[in-house]
C-alpha positions in Angstrom: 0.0 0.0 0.0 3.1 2.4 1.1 4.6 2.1 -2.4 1.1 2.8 -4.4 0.7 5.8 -2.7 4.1 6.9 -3.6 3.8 6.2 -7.3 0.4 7.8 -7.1 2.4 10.9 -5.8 5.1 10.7 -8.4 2.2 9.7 -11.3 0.8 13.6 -10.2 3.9 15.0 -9.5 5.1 14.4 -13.4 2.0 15.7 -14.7 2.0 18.7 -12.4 5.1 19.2 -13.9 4.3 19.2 -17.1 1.2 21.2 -17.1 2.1 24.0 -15.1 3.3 25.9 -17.7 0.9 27.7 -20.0 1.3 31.3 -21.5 4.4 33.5 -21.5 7.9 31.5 -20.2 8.8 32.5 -16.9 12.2 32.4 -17.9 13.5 34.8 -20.3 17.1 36.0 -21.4 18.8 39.4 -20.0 22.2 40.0 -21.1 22.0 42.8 -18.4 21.4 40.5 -15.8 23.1 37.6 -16.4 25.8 36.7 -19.6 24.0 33.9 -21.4 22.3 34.7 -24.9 19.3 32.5 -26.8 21.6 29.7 -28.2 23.5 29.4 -24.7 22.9 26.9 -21.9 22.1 29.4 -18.8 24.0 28.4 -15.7 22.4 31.1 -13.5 19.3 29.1 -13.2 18.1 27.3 -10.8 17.2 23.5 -12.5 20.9 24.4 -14.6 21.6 21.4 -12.5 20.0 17.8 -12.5 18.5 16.3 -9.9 20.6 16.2 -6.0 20.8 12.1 -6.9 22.7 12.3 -10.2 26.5 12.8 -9.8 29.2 14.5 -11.9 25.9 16.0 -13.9 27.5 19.7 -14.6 30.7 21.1 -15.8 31.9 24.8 -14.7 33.8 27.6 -16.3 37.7 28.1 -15.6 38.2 29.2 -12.2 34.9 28.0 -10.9 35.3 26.0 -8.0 32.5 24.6 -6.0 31.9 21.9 -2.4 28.5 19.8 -1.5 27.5 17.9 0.8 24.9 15.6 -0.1 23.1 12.6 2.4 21.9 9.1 1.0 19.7 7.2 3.0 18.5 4.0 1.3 15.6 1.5 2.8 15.1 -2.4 2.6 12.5 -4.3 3.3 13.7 -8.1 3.7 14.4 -10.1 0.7 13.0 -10.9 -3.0 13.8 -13.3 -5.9 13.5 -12.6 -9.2 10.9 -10.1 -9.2 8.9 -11.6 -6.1 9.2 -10.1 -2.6 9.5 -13.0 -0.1 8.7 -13.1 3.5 10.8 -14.7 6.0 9.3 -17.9 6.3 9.8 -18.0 2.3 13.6 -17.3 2.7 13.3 -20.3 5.0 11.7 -22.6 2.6 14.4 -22.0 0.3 17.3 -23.8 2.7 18.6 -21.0 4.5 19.3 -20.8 8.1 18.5 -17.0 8.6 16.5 -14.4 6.7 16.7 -10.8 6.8 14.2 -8.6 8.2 15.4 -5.0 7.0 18.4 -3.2 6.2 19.5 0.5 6.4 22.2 2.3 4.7 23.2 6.2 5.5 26.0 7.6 3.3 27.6 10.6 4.1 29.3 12.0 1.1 31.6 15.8 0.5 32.2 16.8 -2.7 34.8 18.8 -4.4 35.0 20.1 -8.5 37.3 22.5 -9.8 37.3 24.0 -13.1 41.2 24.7 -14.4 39.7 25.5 -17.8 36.5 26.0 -19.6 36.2 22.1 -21.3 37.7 20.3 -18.3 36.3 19.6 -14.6 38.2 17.8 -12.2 36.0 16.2 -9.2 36.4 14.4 -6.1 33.8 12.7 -3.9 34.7 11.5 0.0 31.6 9.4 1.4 31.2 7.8 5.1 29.2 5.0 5.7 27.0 3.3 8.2 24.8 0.2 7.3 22.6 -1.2 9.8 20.7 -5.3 9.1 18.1 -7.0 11.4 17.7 -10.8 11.1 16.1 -14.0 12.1 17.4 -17.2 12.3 15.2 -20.1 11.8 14.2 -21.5 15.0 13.5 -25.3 12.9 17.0 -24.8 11.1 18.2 -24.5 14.6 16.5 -27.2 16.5 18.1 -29.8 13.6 21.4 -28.6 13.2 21.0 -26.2 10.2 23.0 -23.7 9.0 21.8 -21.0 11.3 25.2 -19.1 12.1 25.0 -19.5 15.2 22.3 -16.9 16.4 18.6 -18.0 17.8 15.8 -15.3 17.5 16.5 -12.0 15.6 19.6 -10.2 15.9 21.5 -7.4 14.0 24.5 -6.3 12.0 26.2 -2.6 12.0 29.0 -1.5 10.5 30.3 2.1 9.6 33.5 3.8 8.2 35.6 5.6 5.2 34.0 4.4 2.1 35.8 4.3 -1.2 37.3 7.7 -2.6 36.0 8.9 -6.1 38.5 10.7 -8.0 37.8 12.2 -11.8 37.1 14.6 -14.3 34.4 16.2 -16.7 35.7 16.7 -20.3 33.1 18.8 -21.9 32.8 18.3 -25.9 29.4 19.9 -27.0 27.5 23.1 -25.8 25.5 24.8 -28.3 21.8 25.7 -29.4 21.1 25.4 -25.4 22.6 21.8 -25.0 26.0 20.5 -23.3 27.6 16.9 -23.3 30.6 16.1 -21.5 32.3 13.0 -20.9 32.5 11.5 -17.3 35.6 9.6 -16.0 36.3 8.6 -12.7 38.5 5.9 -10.6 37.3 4.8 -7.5 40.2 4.7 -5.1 40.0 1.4 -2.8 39.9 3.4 0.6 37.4 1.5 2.3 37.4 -1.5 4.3 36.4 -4.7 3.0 37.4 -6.9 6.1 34.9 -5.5 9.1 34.4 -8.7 11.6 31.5 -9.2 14.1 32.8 -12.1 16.6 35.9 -13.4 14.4 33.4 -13.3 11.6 33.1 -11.5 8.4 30.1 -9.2 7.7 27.8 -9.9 4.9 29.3 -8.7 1.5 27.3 -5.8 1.3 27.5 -4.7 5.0 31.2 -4.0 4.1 31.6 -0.1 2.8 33.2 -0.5 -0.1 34.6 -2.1 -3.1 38.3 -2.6 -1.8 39.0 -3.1 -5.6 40.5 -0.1 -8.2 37.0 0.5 -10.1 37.1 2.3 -13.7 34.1 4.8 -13.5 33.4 5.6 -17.5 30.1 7.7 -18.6 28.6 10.2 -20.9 26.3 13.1 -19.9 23.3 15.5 -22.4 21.8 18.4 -20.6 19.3 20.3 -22.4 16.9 23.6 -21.8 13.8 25.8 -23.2 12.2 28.7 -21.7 10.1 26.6 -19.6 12.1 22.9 -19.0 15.2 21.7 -18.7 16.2 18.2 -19.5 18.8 15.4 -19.5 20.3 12.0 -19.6 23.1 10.0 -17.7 24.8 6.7 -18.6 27.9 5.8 -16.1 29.4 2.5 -16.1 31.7 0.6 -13.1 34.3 -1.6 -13.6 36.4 -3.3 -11.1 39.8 -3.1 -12.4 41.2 -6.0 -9.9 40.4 -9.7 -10.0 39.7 -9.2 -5.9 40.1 -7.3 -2.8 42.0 -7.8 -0.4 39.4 -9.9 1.4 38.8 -12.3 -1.7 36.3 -10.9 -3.7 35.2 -7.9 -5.8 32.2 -6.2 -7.0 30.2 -6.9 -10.5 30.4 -5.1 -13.0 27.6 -2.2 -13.1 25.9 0.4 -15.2 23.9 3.0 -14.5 21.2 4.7 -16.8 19.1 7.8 -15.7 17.0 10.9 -17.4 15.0 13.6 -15.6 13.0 16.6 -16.5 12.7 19.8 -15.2 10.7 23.0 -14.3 11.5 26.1 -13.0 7.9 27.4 -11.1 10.0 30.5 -9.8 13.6 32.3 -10.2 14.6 30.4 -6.9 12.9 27.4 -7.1 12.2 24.4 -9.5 10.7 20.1 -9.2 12.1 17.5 -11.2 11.1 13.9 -12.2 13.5 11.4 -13.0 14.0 7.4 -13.8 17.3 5.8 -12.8 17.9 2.2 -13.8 20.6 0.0 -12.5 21.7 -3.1 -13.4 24.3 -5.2 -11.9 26.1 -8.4 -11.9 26.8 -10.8 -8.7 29.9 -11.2 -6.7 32.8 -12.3 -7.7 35.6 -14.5 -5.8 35.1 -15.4 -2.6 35.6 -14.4 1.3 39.2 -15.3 2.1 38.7 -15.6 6.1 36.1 -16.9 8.5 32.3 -16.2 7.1 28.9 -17.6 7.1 26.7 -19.4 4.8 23.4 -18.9 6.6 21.4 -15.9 4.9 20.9 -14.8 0.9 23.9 -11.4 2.1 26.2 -14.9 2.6 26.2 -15.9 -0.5 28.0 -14.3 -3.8 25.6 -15.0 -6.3 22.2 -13.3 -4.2 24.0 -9.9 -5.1 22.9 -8.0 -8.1 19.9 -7.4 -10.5 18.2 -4.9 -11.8 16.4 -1.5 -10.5 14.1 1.4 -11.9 13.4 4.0 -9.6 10.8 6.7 -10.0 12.3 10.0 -8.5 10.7 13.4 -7.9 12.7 16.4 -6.8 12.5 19.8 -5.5 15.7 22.5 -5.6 15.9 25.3 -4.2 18.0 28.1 -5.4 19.2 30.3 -2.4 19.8 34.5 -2.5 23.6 33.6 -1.3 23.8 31.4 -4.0 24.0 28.2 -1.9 21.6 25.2 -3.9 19.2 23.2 -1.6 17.9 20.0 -3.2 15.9 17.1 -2.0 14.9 13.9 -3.7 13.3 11.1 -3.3 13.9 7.6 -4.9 10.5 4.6 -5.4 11.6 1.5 -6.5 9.1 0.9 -9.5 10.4 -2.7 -10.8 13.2 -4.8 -9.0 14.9 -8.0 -10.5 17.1 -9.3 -8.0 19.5 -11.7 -8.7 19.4 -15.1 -6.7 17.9 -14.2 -3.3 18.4 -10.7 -2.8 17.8 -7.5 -1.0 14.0 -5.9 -1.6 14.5 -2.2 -2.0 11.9 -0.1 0.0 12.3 3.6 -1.1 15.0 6.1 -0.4 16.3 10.0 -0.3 19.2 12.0 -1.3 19.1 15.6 0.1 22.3 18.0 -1.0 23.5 21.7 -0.3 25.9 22.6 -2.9 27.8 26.3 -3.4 29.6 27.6 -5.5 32.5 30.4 -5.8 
């Protein structure tokens, strides 16, 4: 019922969007205002940027330099496979020992671009994370022996710290007739640890906060305007450049595809709505120390899939010139791989400025 009434929302927050305007545009071009002509992309205003939840979306001008902070909070509810949310008892059926209940993520992330000339952006992202999983271990697997890891009832997970270090650049190589395109590239520094313990035990894969691998980070970005909407598309790829981590394994490979629209209502403040999809594959390699095989996080082949989310933003354009942006993100169709993790919804909220 929660996730109806959330596409509902979205459904009438897309059309909202795109019937609000009617009559004159409410944004015009003033060279004695602000330096951008007809055929120019205007930076000054205030949906020049996509939506908070898409990264390395804008170039800037030489000398520009500018620092965000941005928060990721992403919600699961239990488990799914294939395209069908499971409950507990379900996991059970299937010959495991424990199921999860829920999962929360919180990612913490600063970022840093600077502009040495007009066609190239160099960028840097810093992220901290925290992960927090309830399970339940299967009170029959227990009473014969199964594969419970060695819990009874439910218990928890948590683990937090440095996550991996993005470093790149934004090579711009179109902008004209009110439309850019730059190239994305990026390599994910292994910063993060990959070998976080819980009683002489590793963690699930994915409670760990990183890769621990050298990850290529290729992509392309369009950003287009009129008067009235602004518009765009995102394709970004990741690669893990390393057979394994330093713990025995490494991520899939992974791309990500996402487009968004939109509308400025006032000078200062403009909604968007955007669809993400996200497929990746499983695990690869294996844990190199001690680790369970009692829940779907256990095993390699239960990561993965593919995601569309549903995403409608606000951003808000401040008089100092700082950017407030909130967005939210509705899983609309999930494909998991194996036994995996059921997505529940999530937010990315972001102040950005810059100088």
């Amino acid at each position: 019922m929660k996730k109806t009434i959330l596409l509902a929302a979205f459904a009438g927050f897309s059309i909202s969007l795109t019937s609000s305007y009617a009559g004159e545009p409410i944004i015009t071009c003033d060279k004695e205002v602000i330096e951008v002509c007809e055929d120019e992309f205007d930076t000054h205003r205030v949906d020049s940027h996509a939506p908070i939840g898409v990264m390395g979306d804008h170039t800037h001008e030489a000398g520009e330099v500018m620092v965000s902070y941005r928060y990721h909070h992403m919600s699961m509810g239990g488990s799914r496979e294939g395209t069908n949310s499971l409950s507990i008892p379900q996991v059970f059926q299937r010959g495991y020992g424990v199921g999860v209940k829920e999962m929360e993520g919180h990612m913490h992330m600063l970022g840093f671009m600077y502009a040495p000339s007009d066609w190239l952006t160099l960028t840097t992202m810093i992220n901290y994370v925290q992960k927090d999983m309830v399970m339940v271990a299967n009170p029959h697997a227990m009473h014969h022996g199964g594969h419970g890891g060695g819990h009874t009832g439910t218990f928890g997970h948590s683990s937090e710290g440095l996550g991996d270090i993005t470093v790149g650049g934004l090579i711009k190589i179109y902008d004209a007739n009110r439309q850019r395109v730059h190239l994305n590239l990026g390599l994910v520094l292994p910063t993060a640890e990959v070998d976080q313990m819980e009683g002489g035990t590793f963690l699930p894969y994915g409670m760990q906060a990183g890769s621990g691998t050298f990850d290529l980070q290729p992509g392309i970005t369009y950003l287009g305007q009129s008067d009235a909407f602004s518009w765009g598309a995102q394709a970004i790829a990741r690669i893990p450049l390393e057979d394994e981590n330093e713990s025995g394994y490494s991520l899939g490979d992974s791309v990500n595809i996402t487009t968004w629209l939109a509308r400025p209502l006032t000078d200062n403040l403009s909604i968007s709505a955007r669809l993400n999809y996200n497929f990746s594959d499983a695990l690869e390699g294996h844990y190199n120390g001690p680790h369970a095989h009692a829940a779907p996080p256990h095993f390699q082949a239960n990561y993965g899939g593919h995601v569309i989310e549903a995403s409608p933003g606000i951003n808000l354009l401040l008089n100092n010139g700082y950017r407030l942006a909130v967005e939210g993100l509705i899983p609309v169709y999930q494909d998991a791989n194996g036994v995996g993790m059921d997505r529940d919804f999530g937010v990315v909220a972001g102040l950005q400025k810059a100088f």
